[in-house]
N, C-alpha and C positions, 0 to 999 in steps of 0.2 A: 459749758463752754469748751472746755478738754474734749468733748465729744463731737462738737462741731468742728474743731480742729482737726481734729480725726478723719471727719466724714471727708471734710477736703482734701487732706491728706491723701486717702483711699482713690478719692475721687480723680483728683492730678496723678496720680499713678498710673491708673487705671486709663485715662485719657491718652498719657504719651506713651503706654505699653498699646494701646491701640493705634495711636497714629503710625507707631513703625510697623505697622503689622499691614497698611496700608496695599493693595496691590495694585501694581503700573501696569497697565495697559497698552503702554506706549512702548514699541521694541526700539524706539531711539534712546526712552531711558531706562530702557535694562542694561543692568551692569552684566560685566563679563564671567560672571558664574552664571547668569540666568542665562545668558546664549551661548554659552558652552553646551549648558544641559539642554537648549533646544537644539542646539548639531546634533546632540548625541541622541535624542527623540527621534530626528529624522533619519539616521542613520540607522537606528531599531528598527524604523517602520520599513527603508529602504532594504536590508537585508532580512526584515520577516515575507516580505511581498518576493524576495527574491526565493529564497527560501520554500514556498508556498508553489511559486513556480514553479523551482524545480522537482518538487515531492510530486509535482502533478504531473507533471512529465514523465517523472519516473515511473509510476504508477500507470501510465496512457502504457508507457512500452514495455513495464511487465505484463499488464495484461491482453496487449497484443501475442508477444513469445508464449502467455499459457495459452491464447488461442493455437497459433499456430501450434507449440506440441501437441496439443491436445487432438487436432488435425492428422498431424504424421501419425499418433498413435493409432488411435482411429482406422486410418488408410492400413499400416503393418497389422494390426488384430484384425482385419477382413482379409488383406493379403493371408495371413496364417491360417484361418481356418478355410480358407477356400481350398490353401496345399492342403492341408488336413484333409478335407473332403475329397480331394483326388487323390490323394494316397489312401485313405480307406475305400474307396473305386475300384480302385489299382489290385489292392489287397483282396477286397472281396472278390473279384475277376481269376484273382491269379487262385485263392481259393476254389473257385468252383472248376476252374479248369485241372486241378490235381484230384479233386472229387472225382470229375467224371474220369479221367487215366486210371484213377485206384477200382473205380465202376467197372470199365472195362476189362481194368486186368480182371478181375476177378470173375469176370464172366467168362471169360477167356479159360481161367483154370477149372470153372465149372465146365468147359465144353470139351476138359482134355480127358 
């Protein structure tokens, strides 16, 4: 009998530790800690989406600015070697025309 007391015992415990345990469905009877903590859920959500936004924004116009340097650089390394190329023109011209003055002179001292 002691042990059937028990069981009931256990039993009504066990019953009204579950009926609190209960969950409302209804936001007219949730108390003011349960929609407290739904503001501050939508206010999570509200600043991760903003948040999400803005990383994506940032990211659209950094990698536009590496398009564009990457453009200018582009454009100034073909500018450069193009000077380069007409300065070694330039060079190699001014060379051959000291060539042939150094040719002549020298023809010239053979013909004295």
């Amino acid at each position: 009998m002691t042990m059937m007391i028990r069981y009931a015992a256990v039993t009504l415990t066990a019953l009204a530790l579950l009926g609190g345990c209960q969950k409302k469905d209804d936001p007219g009877v949730a108390g003011p800690a349960e929609r407290a903590g739904r503001k501050v859920d939508q206010a999570a959500e509200q600043a991760t989406a903003r948040l999400d936004s803005a990383a994506k924004q940032a990211n659209e116009q950094l990698s536009e600015a590496a398009k564009e340097t990457s453009q200018r650089l582009d454009k100034a390394a073909n500018q450069a070697g193009e000077t380069l190329n007409n300065a070694t023109k330039e060079a190699g011209r001014k060379l051959e025309q000291a060539g042939e003055k150094m040719q002549t002179a020298a023809e010239e001292r053979e013909k004295k």
